[in-house]
LUMMAR-509571 format. One record per residue (C-alpha): residue number from 1; x, y, z. Coordinates in steps of 0.05 Angstrom, whole numbers, plus 5000, padded with zeros to 4 digits. Layout:
BEGIN
   tiba      x      y      z
    NUM      X      Y      Z
...
END
This chain:
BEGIN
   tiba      x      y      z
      1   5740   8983   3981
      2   5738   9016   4042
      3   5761   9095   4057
      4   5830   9094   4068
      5   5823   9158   4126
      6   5844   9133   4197
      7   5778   9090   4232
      8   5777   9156   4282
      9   5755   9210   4229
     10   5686   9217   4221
     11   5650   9233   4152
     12   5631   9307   4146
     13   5565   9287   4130
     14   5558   9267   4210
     15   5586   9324   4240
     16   5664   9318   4235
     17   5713   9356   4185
     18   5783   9349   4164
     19   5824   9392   4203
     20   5872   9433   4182
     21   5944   9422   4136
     22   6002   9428   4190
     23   6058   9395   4140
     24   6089   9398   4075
     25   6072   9358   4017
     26   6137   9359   3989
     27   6159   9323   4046
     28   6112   9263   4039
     29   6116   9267   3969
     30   6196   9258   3964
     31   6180   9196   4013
     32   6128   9161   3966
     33   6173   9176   3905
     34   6231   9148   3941
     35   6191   9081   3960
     36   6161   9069   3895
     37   6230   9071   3858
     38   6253   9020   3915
     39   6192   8975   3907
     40   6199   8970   3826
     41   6258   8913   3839
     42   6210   8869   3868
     43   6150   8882   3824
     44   6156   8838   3770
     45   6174   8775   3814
     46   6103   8793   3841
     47   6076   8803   3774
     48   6101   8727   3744
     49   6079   8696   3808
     50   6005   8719   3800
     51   6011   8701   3722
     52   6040   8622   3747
     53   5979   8624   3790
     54   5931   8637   3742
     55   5956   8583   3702
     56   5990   8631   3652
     57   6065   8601   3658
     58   6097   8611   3583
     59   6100   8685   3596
     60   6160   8737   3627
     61   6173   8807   3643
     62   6172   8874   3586
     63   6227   8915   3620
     64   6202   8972   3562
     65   6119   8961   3575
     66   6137   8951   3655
     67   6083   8884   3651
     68   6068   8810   3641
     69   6075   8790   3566
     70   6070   8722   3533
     71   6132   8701   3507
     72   6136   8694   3425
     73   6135   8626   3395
     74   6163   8633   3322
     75   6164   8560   3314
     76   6097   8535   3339
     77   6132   8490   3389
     78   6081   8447   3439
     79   6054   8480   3502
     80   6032   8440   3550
     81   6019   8464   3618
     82   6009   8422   3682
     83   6002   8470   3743
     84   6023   8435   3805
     85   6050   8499   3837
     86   5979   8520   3858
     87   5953   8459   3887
     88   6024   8469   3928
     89   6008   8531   3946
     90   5936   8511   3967
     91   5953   8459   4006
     92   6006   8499   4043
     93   5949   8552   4053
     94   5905   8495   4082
     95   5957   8485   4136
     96   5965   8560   4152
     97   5890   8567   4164
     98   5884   8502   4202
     99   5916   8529   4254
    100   5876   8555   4312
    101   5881   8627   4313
    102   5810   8648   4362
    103   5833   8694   4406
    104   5826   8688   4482
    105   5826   8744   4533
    106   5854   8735   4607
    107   5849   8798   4662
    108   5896   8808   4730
    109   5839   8803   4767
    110   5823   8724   4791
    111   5760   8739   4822
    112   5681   8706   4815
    113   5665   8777   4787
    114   5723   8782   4743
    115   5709   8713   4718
    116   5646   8727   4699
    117   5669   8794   4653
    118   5721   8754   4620
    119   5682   8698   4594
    120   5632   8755   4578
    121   5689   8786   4548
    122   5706   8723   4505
    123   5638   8726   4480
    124   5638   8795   4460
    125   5703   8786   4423
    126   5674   8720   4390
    127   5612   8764   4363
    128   5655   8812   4335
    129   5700   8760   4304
    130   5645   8725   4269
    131   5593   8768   4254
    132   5633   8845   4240
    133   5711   8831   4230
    134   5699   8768   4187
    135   5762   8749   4211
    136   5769   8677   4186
    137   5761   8706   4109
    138   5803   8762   4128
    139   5858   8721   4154
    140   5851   8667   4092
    141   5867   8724   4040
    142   5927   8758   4082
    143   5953   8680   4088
    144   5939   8669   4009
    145   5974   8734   3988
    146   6031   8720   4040
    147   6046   8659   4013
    148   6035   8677   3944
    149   6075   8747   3943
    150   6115   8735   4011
    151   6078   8790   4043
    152   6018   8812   4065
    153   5990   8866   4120
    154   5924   8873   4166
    155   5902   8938   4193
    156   5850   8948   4232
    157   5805   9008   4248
    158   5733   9029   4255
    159   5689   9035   4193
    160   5651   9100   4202
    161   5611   9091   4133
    162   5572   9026   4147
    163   5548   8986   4201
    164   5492   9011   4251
    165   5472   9074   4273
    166   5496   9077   4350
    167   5480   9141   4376
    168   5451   9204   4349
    169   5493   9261   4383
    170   5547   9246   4434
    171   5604   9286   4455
    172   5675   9273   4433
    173   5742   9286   4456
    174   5817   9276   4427
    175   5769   9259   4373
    176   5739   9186   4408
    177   5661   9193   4438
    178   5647   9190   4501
    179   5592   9133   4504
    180   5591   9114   4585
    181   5532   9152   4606
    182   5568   9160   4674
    183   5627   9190   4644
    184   5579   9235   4595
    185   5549   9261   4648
    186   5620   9276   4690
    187   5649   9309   4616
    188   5591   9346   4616
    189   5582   9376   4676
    190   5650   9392   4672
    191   5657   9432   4611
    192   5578   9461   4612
    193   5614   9531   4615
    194   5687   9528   4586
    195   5670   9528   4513
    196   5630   9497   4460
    197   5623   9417   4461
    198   5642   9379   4402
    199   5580   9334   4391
    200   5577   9287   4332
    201   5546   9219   4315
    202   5574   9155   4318
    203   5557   9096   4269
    204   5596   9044   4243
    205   5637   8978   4261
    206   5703   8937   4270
    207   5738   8917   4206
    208   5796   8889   4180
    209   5832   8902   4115
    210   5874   8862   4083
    211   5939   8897   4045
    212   5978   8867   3993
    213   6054   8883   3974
    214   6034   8939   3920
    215   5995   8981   3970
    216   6052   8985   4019
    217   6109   9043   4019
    218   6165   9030   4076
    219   6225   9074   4072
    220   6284   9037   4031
    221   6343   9008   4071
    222   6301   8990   4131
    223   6308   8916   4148
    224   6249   8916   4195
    225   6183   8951   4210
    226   6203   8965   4283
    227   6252   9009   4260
    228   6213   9052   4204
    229   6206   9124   4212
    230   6151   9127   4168
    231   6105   9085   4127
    232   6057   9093   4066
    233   5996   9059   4046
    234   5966   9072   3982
    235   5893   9050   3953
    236   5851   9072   3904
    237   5787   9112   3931
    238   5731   9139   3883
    239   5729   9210   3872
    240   5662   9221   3896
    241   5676   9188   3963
    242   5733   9235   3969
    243   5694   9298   3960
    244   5639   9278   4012
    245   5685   9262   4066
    246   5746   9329   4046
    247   5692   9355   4027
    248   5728   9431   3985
    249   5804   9406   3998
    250   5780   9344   3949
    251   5769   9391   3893
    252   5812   9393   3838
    253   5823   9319   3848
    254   5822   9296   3775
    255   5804   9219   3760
    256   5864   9185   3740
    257   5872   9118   3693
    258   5889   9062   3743
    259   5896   8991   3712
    260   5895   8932   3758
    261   5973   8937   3760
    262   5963   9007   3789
    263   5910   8977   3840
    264   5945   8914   3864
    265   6014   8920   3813
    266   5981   8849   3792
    267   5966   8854   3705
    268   5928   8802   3681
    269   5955   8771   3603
    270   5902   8779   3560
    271   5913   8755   3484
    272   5889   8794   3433
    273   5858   8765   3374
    274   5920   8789   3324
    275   5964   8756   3376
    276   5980   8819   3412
    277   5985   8824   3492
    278   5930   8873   3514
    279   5907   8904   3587
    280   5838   8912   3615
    281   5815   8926   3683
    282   5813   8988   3682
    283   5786   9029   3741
    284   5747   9086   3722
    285   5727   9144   3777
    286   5783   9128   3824
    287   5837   9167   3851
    288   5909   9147   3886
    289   5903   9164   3960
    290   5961   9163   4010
    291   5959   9155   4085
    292   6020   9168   4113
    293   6044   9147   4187
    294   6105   9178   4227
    295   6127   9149   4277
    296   6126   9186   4340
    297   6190   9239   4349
    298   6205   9301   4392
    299   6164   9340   4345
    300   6107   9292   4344
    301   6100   9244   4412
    302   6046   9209   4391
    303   6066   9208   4322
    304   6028   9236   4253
    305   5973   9215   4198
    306   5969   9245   4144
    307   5930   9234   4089
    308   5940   9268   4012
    309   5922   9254   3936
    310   5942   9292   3876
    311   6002   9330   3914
    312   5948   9357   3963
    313   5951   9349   4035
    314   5871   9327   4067
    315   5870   9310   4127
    316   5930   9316   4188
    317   5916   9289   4260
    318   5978   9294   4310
    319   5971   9222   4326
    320   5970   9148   4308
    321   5906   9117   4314
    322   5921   9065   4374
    323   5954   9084   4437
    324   5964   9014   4475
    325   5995   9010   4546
    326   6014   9088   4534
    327   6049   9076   4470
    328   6027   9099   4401
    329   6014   9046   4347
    330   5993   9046   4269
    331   5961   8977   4280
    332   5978   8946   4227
    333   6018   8882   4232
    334   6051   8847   4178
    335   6056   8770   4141
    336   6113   8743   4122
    337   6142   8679   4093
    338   6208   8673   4082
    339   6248   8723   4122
    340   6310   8745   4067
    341   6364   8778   4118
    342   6388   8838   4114
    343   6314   8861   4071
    344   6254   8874   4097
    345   6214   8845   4028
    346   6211   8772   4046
    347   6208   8719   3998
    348   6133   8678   3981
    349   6120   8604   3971
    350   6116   8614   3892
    351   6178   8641   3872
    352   6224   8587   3889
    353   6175   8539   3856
    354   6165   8584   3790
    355   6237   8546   3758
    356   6215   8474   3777
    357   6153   8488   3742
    358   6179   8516   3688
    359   6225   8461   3680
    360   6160   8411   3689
    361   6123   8439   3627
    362   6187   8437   3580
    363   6204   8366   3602
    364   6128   8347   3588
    365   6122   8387   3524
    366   6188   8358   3494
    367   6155   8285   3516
    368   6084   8304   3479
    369   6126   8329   3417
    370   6175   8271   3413
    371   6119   8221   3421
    372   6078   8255   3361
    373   6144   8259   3317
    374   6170   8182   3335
    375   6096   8151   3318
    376   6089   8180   3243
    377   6118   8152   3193
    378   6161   8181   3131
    379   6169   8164   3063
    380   6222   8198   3018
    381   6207   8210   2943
    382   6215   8257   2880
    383   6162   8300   2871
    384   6112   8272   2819
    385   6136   8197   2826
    386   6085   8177   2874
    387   6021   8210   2896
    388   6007   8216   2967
    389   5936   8187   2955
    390   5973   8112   2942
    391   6001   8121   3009
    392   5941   8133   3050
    393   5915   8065   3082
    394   5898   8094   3153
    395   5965   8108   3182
    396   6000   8168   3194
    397   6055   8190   3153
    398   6109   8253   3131
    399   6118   8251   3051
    400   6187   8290   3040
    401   6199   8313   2968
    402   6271   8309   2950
    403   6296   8357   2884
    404   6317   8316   2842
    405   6392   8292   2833
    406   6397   8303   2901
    407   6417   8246   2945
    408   6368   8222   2991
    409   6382   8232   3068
    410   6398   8188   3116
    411   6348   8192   3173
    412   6373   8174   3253
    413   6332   8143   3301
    414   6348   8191   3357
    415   6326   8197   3431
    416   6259   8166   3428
    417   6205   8171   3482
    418   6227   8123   3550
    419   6229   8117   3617
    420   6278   8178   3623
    421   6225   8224   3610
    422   6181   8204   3670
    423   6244   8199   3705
    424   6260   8269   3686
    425   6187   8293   3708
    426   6199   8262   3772
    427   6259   8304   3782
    428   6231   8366   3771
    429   6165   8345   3816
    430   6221   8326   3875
    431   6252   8395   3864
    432   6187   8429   3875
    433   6178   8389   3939
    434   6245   8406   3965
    435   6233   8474   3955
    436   6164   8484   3974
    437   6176   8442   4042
    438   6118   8408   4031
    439   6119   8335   4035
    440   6076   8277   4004
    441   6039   8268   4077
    442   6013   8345   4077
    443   5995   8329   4007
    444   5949   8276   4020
    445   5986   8228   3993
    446   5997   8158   4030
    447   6077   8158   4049
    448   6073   8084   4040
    449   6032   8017   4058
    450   6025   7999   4138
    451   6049   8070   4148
    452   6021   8081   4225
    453   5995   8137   4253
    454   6047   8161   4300
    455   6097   8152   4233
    456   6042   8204   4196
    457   6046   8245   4246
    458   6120   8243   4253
    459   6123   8270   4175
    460   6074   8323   4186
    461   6109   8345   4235
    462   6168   8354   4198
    463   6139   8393   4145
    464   6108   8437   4201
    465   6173   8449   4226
    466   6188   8478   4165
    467   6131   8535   4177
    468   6137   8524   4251
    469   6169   8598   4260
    470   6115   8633   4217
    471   6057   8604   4247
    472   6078   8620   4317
    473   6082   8699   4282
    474   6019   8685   4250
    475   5988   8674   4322
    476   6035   8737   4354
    477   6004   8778   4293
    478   5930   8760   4310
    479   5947   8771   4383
    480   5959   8841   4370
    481   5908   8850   4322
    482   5856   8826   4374
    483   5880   8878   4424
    484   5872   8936   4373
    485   5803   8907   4354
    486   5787   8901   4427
    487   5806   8971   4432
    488   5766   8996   4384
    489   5703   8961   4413
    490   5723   8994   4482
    491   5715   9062   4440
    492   5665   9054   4397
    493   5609   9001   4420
    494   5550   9021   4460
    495   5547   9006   4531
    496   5488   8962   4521
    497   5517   8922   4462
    498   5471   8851   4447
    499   5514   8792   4436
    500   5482   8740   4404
    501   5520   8667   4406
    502   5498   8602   4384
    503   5518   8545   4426
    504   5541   8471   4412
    505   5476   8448   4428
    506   5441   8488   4379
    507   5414   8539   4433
    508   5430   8611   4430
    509   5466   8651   4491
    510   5440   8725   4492
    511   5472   8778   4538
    512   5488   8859   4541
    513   5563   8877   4539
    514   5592   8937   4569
    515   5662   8938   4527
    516   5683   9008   4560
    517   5688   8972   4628
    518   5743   8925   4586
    519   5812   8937   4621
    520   5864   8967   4578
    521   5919   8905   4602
    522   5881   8851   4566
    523   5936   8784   4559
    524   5905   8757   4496
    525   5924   8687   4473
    526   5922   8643   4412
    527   5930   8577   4407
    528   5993   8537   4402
    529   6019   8480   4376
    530   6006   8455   4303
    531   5949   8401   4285
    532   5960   8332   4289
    533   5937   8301   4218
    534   5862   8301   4218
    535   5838   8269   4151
    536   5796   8203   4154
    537   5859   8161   4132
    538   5895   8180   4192
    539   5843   8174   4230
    540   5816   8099   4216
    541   5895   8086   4225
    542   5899   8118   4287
    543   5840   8060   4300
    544   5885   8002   4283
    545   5944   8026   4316
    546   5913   8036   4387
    547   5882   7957   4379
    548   5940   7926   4348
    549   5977   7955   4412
    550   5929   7933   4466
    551   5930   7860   4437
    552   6018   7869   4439
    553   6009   7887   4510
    554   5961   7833   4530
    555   5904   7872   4547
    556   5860   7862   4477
    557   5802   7911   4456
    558   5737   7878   4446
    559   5718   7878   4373
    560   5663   7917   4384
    561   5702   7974   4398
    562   5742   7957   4336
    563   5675   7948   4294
    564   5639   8020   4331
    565   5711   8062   4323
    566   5709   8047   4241
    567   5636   8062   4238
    568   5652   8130   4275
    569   5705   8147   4234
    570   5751   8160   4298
    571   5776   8122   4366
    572   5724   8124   4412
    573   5730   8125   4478
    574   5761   8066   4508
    575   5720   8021   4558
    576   5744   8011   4625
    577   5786   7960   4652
    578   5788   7926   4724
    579   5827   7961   4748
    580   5788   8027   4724
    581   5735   7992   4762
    582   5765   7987   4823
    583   5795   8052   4821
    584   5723   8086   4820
    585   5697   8037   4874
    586   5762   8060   4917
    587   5740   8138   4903
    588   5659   8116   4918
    589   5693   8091   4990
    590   5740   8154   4999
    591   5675   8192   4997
    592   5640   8157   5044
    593   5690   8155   5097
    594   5693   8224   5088
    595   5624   8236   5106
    596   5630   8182   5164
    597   5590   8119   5134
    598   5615   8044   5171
    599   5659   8022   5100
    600   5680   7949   5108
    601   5734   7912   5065
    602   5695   7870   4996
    603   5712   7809   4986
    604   5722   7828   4904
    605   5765   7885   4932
    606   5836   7892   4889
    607   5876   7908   4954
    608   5929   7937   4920
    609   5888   7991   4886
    610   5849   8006   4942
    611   5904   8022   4990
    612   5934   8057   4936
    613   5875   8102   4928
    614   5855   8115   5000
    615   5938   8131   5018
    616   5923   8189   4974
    617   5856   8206   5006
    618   5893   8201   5074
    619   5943   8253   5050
    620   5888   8309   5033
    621   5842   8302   5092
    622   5915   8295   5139
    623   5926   8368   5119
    624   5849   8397   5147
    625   5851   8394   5223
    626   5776   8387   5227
    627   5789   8311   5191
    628   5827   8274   5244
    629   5768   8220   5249
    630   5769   8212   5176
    631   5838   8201   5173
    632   5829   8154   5241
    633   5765   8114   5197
    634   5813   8118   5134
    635   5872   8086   5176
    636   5825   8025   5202
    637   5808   8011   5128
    638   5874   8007   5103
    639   5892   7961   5163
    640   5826   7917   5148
    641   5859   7901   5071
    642   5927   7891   5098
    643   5895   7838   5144
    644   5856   7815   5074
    645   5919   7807   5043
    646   5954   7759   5107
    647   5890   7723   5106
    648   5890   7705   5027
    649   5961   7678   5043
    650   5936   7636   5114
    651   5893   7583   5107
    652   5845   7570   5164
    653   5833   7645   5182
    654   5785   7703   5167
    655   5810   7770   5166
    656   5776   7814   5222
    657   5713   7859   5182
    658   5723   7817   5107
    659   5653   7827   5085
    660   5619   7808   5025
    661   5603   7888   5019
    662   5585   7955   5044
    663   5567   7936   5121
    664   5545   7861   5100
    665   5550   7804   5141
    666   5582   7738   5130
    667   5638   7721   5077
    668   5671   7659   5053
    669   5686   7594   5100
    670   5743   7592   5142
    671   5801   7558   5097
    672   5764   7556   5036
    673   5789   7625   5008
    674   5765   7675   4963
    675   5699   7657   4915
    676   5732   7653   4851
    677   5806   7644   4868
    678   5839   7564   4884
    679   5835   7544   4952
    680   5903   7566   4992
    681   5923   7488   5005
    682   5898   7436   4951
    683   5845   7390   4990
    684   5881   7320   5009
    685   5841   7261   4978
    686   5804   7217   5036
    687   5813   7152   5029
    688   5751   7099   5034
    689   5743   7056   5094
    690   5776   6986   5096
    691   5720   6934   5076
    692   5710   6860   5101
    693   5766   6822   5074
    694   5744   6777   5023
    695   5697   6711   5033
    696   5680   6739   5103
    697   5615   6731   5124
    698   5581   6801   5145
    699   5563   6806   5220
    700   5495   6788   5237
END
């Protein structure tokens, strides 16, 4: 629970002070009263979607107590609960976070230099990610409470009451420290003799909080934060942290009896033991505290914070706390789900899915009761003419007295327990994935047997499509969060920051960081596209799909790749073919003729690739004037596998320079072609000589 003061205001306690009241409280008083009565419509939408998360679904809304209440039950019906909306909204906050939302920085500037600060830059932007920001947990619970509630805020700022201590005493200005020792020196020598200097210590580090619906105030009627001319954000602080940091304008600051519906407007249902509904979490020590932003005007050009608690103004600075590019910003950027025109409160991944389920656990409570009721058995008598004991014999059974001289009822069978009711189920579970947009592949479920991977893939991508707009403003969100983060660091991080990264290999990169040499036009990207399914079913499919489509196009895997991939868990890599082969033989001989080695035509040479590969050789080095022996020695080889290719189709000849390698001598027999290919002519059978004709005598 961090202070809710702007990150630039130091603590009194290290030199700074409030300054002093320059506006009304009435002012921003009438503008929280006037946001709170807006907000109340949406409140108790928030409030049951909490209550359905926490597994607490046979409960509504107490217009009169303003909270979550159980609803009564005079009958004792069944119960039952079966909570498939969170493992919906789970899984959709599984694909939200899969994403890849790192940060990465890109300058102007393209030179070796420049390189070399950015991917320092990268690192120093990793290091604060990880190890002070937290981001990945902080961008998990805005995700969880976006899709839970709809919306959900970060802000950023500089923590002045943790972290490490960075420098004693350093002079400060427009209230930001001057850490460069170059430009502390300049300041100084500039101002040695116009006045005292404002020296103060600076401790602390980058964070991120994470808002929720109930601690956010925007002015009613306005559709979009772009256009507010204000905004409010409301926490709870403890009293004593007020008074160190206001210091006398804290006093009179009474404690005040927050619940956890005053904190968060979330209430849990708690069940007394007389059947009552009852509240804890209660928040002693604490105090509402508002922090209110204007946006800037003619009165204000870099806008107004203001901070005030009890209808008491603390703390007033004449400006926003980021200036990017030269214009003022609050930094805070917002989460939303389901965009609802024409409002700015956007609607979450649980509301729509609150009827369904509701729906769900009548449907299977009805089945539970009418199973009970269908398997007992009844037995109709007047009181006193049998006793129940004569009927017990181990099976279950109603006795029903009937008065006597009244006529016995007639009993009907009714709608007994059947297929309908797991039909009915099944309705109400393909209701909840219509409107959750989540389908059975981003579930984890197989979509069906022999289902191949591109056809997984296809259906995950459809379901992303469905999110496809808010992750891309997911990624513009963190984009903008990174460059108020970045310029935070640029302010507040020593010139000699240590960042400490651990590489792939298990080996850690060490290196200093000047962040105040960071340029203030920083292009900051975050990845697109969304992630191809990446669970092991996919993946050993992925397996069968690539070999069952190598042996359909003639070219079969060996099944050792097919036996290695499974064992991996993943395709690996696949071997090389011929003509892969010949390819990098072609490049080995491009880079020989380059350096002016004697390269001679092989007899194993795959003339086709070859030429292929040194035409493309001979169209870089034709462009460098220096080259034209190259291209001459590139020009001679080319003509030696054209003569290859006339002498594979005459028999009788060698081609001029066919060699059985680099510079080697010799090659195959004139007209008896190519070692491993048929002759060019079949050889024509020789018949024996004639012999003596018979009963001749032999000559002597």
């Amino acid at each position: 629970m961090s202070s809710v003061v702007p990150s630039y205001f130091q603590d009194p306690a290290y030199g700074g002070g409030p300054s002093e009241s320059t506006s009304e409280i009435g002012v921003w008083e009438d503008r929280r009263e006037q946001a709170q009565r807006d907000r109340k419509r949406y409140e108790p939408v928030w409030a049951l979607c909490q209550a359905f998360i926490a597994n607490k679904q046979w409960v509504g809304w107490s217009k009169r107590e303003r909270r979550i209440v159980s609803e009564p039950n005079p009958q004792d019906r069944e119960r039952h609960t079966v909570n498939v909306l969170t493992s919906y909204l789970m899984t959709n906050v599984g694909k939200f976070v899969s994403d890849d939302l790192m940060p990465r920085l890109f300058f102007r500037s393209d030179g070796e230099e420049a390189q070399a600060f950015a991917r320092a830059a990268n690192g120093g932007l990793e290091y604060c990610w990880d190890e002070e920001l937290e981001a990945d947990s902080q961008i998990y619970d805005a995700i969880l409470r976006m899709c839970s509630f709809g919306l959900s805020a970060i802000m950023p700022g500089w923590d002045a009451t943790s972290g490490p201590m960075i420098a004693e005493s350093v002079p400060y200005v427009d209230g930001k420290p001057i850490l460069d020792p170059g430009e502390r020196a300049k300041y100084m020598d500039n101002n040695a003799f116009q006045g005292k200097i404002d020296f103060r210590p600076v401790r602390g580090r980058c964070q991120w909080r994470v808002l929720s619906p109930q601690n956010l105030l925007p002015p009613p009627g306005i559709n979009h934060e772009r256009d507010f001319p204000w905004l409010i954000v409301e926490r709870p602080v403890p009293i004593q942290k007020l008074k160190d940091v206001f210091g006398d304008k804290a006093e009179g600051i009474s404690e005040q009896n927050l619940a956890a519906v005053d904190m968060l407007g979330l209430r849990d249902v708690v069940t007394d033991s007389d059947g009552t509904s009852g509240t804890t979490g209660r928040l002693r020590g604490h105090a509402v505290v508002y922090t209110g932003y204007e946006m800037p005007s003619r009165k204000h050009p870099r806008g107004q914070t203001v901070t005030f608690a009890s209808q008491k103004i603390l703390h007033v600075e004449d400006r926003l706390p980021y200036i990017i590019s030269g214009e003022p910003h609050i930094g805070m950027r917002f989460f939303k789900y389901n965009i609802v025109p024409e409002r700015f409160w956007p609607i979450g991944l649980v509301e729509p899915g609150i009827g369904p389920q509701r729906q769900r656990n009548r449907s299977r409570s009805q089945y539970i009761e009418m199973k009970d009721r269908a398997g007992l058995g009844r037995v109709y008598g007047r009181p006193g003419s049998i006793q129940v004991e004569q009927l017990k014999g181990g099976k279950i059974f109603d006795f029903i007295a009937v008065r006597p001289g009244a006529e016995i009822p007639t009993e009907t069978t009714g709608v007994g327990p059947g297929p309908w009711m797991a039909q009915d189920i099944a309705m109400h579970d393909s209701d909840l994935d219509k409107v959750m947009g989540v389908g059975q592949v981003t579930l984890g479920n197989s979509p069906g047997a022999g289902s191949p991977y591109s056809g997984m893939a296809l259906l995950a991508e459809q379901d992303d499509k469905r999110i496809g707009q808010i992750m891309k403003q997911n990624r513009i969100n963190v984009a903008w969060l990174a460059k108020f983060t970045l310029d935070d660091m640029r302010t507040y991080w020593p010139t000699d920051k240590m960042i400490v990264l651990s590489g792939e290999t298990g080996v850690t990169d060490a290196f200093i960081f000047n962040a105040s040499k960071m340029p203030s036009d920083v292009y900051v990207s975050v990845g697109t596209g969304a992630p191809a399914p990446r669970n092991q079913a996919a993946e050993i499919q992925k397996v069968f799909d690539i070999y069952d489509r190598c042996i359909a196009g003639g070219q079969a895997l060996p099944r050792e790749w097919l036996y290695n991939s499974i064992k991996a868990g993943k395709p690996l890599p696949l071997p090389d073919t011929p003509g892969d082969v010949q390819r990098q033989l072609a490049d080995l001989e491009n880079m020989m003729l380059g350096k002016g080695a004697a390269v001679h035509v092989n007899e194993t040479d795959d003339h086709a690739i070859h030429k292929e590969e040194h035409t493309i050789a001979r169209t870089h080095y034709i462009l460098i004037p220096e080259a034209a022996d190259v291209v001459r020695a590139i020009d001679e080889h080319i003509a030696e596998h054209d003569a290859a290719v006339k002498q594979q189709q005459t028999p009788g000849t060698t081609a001029p320079g066919l060699q059985g390698g680099f510079g080697s001598q010799g090659g195959p027999a004139s007209g008896q072609g190519m070692p491993g290919l048929p002759p060019p002519f079949p050889q024509q059978a020789q018949a024996p000589p004639p012999g003596p004709p018979p009963g001749a005598q032999p000559p002597s």
